[in-house]
N, C-alpha and C positions, 0 to 999 in steps of 0.2 A: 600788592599787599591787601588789598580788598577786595580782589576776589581770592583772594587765598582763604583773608578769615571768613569771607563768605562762605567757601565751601566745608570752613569747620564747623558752619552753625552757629559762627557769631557775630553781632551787630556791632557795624561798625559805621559810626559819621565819619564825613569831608568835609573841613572849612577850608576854601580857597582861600589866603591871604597874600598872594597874589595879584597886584592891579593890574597888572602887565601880561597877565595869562591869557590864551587865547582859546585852544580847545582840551574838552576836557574827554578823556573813557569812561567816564566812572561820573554818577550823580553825586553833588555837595548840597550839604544842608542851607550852607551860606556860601557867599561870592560878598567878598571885599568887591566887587566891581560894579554892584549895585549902590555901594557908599560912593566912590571913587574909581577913576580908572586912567591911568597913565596915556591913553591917545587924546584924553578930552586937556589933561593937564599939558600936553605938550603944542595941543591947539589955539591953547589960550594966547593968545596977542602978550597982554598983559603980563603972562609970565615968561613966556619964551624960554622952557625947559627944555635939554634935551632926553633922550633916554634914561640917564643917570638920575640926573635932575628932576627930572617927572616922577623917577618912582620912590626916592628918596621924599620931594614931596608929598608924595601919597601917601607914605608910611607914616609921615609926619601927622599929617590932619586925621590918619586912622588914629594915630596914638589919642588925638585928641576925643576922639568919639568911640569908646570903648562902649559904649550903651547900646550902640547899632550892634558891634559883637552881642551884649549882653541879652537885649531882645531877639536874634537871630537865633541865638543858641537855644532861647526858650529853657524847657525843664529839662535835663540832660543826667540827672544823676543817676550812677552805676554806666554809664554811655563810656564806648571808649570813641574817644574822637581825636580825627588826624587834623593836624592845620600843618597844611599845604602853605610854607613860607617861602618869598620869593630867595635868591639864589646869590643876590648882591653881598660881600661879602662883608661890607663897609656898615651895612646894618646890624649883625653882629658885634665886630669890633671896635665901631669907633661911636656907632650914636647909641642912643639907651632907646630906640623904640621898641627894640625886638626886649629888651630888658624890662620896659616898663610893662610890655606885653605879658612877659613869663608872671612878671609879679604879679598884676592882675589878676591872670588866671589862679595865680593859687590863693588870693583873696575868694575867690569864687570855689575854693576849696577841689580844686583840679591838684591831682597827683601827675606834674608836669616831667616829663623827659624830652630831651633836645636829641635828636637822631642828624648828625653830620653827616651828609653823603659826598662822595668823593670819585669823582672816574676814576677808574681803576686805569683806563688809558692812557691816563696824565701822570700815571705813581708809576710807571715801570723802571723811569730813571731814579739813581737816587738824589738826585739835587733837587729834583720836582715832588721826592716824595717828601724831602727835608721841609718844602715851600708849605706841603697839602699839611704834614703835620703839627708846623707852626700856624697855621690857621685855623685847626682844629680845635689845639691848644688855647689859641686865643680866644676865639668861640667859650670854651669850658670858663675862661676865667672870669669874661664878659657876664654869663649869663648865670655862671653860679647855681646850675641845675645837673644832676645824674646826664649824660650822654655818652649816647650810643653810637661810635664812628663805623662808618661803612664804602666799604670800594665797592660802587656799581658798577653795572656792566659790563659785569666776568664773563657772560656768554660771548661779548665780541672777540675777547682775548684768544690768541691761536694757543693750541698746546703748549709750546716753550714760554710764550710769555706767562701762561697761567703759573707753570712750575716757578719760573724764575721771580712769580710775586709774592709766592707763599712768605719770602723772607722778610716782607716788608708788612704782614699781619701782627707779628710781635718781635718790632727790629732791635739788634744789638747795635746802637747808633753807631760807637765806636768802628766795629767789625767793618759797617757799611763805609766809613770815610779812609781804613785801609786801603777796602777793596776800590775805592777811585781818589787814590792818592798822585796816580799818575796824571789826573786831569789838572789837579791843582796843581800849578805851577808856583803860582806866588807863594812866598811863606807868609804875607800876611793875612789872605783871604785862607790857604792852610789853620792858621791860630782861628782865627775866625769863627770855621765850619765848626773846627774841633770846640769851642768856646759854643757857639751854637746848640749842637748835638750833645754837650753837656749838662746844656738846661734843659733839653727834651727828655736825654736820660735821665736828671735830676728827679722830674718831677714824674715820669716813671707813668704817665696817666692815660696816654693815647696809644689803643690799641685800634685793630679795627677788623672787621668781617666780613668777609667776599659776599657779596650778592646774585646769583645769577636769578635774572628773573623767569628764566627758562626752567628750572629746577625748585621743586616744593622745597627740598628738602635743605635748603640754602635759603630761602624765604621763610621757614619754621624756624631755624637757628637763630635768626635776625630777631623774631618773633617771640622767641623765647626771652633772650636777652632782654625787650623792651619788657615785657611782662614785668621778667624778674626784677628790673629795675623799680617801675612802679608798683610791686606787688599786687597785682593785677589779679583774683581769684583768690583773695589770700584767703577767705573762710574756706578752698578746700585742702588737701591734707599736705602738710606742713612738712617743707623740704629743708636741707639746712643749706646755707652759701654754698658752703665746698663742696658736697656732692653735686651742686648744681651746678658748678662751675666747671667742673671734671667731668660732669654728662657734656656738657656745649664743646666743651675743648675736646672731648671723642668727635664729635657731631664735626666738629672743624675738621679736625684732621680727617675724620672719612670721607669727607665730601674734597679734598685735594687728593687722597689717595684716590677713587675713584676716578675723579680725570685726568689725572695724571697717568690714569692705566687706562686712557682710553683710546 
């Protein structure tokens, strides 16, 4: 993503918020790992973290020192800046750091969007993709912010699985727990799914868009989306939703028809 908008001529920061990160492609403005860093918390005697534990603490003591953010970030205004958040899923949905984070930032008058990323590796079944999109779900309701869901790593995908994921970018829940009704045996874990899959289609909110990071024109679509979300440019010339949404939905569909014919 950043050399993408590199190559468009536009700037863009990295803040690692990450403690747990190791190497990086790409220069950050900041490193959480200069505040804090999950080898030294799990070395500590005293604490005796382990991995989970160590980075759960770390997020903690960042929440508490949002000033290190705040001088790190220095004057940033018009800046489109990425934070690189780590990947635990439990900081989303169960503790408020990633929450108290978002609100922060739009105290500092930051037009905040949450981009969910997803292997596309792990969504080809549909019982994993029922798991990926009640997480996503949950994420959306935690954080209370525009987001943007995304299945990476469409380039490892072989031909058949790409075709057979298309259906899982904007699924008919229903349709999907037909089509593996013969796995369910039990009827009550049956009521269940379908009880399940009713509140995903209830709330009708999580869609999501293949990523190949091998392909510009797959990393643009992603691209545009976040834009549109934070109106990103918006002094220049003024698009309306639905046209815009009906360009990206062409932009989807050519970039599956295209490898699907390949």
């Amino acid at each position: 993503m950043v050399q993408h908008c590199e190559a468009l001529g536009r700037a863009v920061q990295v803040v690692n918020l990450d403690p747990a990160a190791e190497l990086f492609s790409y220069p950050v403005m900041a490193d959480i790992r200069e505040l804090i860093e999950v080898d030294d918390v799990m070395e500590d005697e005293s604490l005796r973290f382990g991995p989970n534990g160590g980075l759960v603490f770390c997020m903690e003591y960042f929440a508490n020192n949002f000033n290190w953010l705040e001088e790190s970030l220095g004057h940033v205004e018009d800046d489109y800046v990425l934070f690189d958040c780590p990947g635990q899923i439990e900081l989303y949905t169960h503790l408020p750091v990633m929450k108290q984070l978002v609100e922060q930032l739009q105290q500092w008058e930051f037009r905040v969007c949450g981009v969910f990323l997803v292997d596309s590796q792990f969504m080809v079944e549909s019982f994993k993709f029922i798991s990926g999109i009640l997480a996503a779900l949950s994420a959306m309701i935690s954080l209370e912010i525009p987001q943007i869901n995304v299945m990476t790593k469409m380039d490892l995908l072989s031909k058949k699985a790409k075709k057979e994921i298309e259906k899982y970018l904007d699924p008919d829940m229903y349709s999907m727990i037909e089509d593996s009704s013969n796995i369910l045996r039990s009827k009550r874990f049956k009521k269940l799914t379908k009880s399940i899959c009713g509140l995903i289609d209830d709330y009708g909110m999580v869609r999501f868009l293949p990523l190949d990071r091998s392909d510009e024109e797959s990393i643009n679509i992603v691209l545009q989306h976040i834009d549109f979300t934070i109106q990103y440019g918006e002094d220049l010339e003024f698009k309306e939703p639905k046209e815009c949404e009906e360009d990206k939905s062409a932009l989807v569909d050519e970039y599956f028809q295209d490898h699907v014919n390949e």
